[in-house]
C-alpha positions as CSV (number, residue, x, y, z in Angstrom):
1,X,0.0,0.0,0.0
2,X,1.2,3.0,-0.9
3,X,1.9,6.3,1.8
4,X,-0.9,8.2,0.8
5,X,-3.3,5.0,1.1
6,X,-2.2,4.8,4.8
7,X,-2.5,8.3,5.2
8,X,-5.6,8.4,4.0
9,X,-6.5,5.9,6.0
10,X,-5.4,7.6,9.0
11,X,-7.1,10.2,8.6
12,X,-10.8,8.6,8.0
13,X,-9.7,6.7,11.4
14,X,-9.1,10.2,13.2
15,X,-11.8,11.8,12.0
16,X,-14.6,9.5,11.0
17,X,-17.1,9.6,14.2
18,X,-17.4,5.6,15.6
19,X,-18.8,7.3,18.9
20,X,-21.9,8.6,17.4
21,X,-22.1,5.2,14.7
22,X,-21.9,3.0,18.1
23,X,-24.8,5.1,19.7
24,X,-27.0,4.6,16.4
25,X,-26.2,1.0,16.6
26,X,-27.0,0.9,20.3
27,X,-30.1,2.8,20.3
28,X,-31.1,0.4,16.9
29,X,-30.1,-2.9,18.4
30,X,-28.0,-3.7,15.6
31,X,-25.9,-6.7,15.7
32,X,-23.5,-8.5,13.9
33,X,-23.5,-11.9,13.1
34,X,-25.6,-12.7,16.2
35,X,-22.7,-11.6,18.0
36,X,-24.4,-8.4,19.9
37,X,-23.9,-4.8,19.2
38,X,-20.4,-4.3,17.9
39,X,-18.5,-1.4,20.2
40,X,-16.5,1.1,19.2
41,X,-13.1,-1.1,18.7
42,X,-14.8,-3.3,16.9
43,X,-16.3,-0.9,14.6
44,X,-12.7,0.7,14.1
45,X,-10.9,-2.3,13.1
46,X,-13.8,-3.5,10.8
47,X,-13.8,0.1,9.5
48,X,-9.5,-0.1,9.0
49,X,-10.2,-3.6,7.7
50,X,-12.6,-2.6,4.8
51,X,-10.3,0.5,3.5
52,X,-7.3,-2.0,3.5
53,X,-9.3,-4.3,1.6
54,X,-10.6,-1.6,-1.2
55,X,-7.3,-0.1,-1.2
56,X,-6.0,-3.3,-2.3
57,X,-8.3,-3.7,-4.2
58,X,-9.8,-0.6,-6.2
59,X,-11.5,-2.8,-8.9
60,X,-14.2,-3.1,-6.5
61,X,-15.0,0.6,-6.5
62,X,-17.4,0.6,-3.5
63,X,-17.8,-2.0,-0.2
64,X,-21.7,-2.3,1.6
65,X,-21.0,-4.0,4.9
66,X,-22.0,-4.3,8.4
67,X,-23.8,-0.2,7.1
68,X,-20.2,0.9,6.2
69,X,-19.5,1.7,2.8
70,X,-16.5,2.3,1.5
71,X,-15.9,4.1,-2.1
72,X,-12.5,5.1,-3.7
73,X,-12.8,7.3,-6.5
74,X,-11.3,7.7,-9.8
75,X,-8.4,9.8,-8.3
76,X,-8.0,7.0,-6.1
77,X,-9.2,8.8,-2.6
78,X,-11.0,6.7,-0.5
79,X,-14.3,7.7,1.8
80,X,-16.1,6.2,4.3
81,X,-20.0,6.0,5.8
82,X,-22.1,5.0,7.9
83,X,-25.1,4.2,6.3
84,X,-28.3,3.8,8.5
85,X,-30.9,3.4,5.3
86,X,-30.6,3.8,1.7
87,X,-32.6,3.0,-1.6
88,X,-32.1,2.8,-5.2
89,X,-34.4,2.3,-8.1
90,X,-33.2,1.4,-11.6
């Protein structure tokens, strides 16, 4: 992976806001994998996980999981979100 990759990985972890994602998932009773409500570690090292993984990957283009998505664009920057409900019709 190359230096800006980890930086901008770095900076989604700094910034992004896992607090506030672990109080939606809280207050929603959202679990994974019949595992409970993932905390906020756990949400970070999926989070770090998912980046690495479309970074390594940028064919994919965009990763829906666990209400993450991940998206690296043509430039190769990569985002993250937390996405609580979304829709799409063809």
């Amino acid at each position: 992976m190359s230096e800006q990759i980890d930086s901008q990985i770095d900076e989604i972890m700094d910034y992004f806001n896992f607090t506030k994602v672990a109080i939606a998932m809280r207050a929603l009773n959202w679990e994974w994998k019949n595992e409970g409500v993932p905390g906020e570690p756990e949400l970070r090292t999926f989070a770090r996980n998912q980046l690495r993984r479309l970074a390594n990957d940028p064919s994919l283009g965009c990763i829906y999981c666990g209400g993450f998505m991940v998206e690296i664009d043509e430039d190769g920057d990569l985002s993250l979100a937390f996405i609580l409900e979304k829709w799409e019709a063809e």
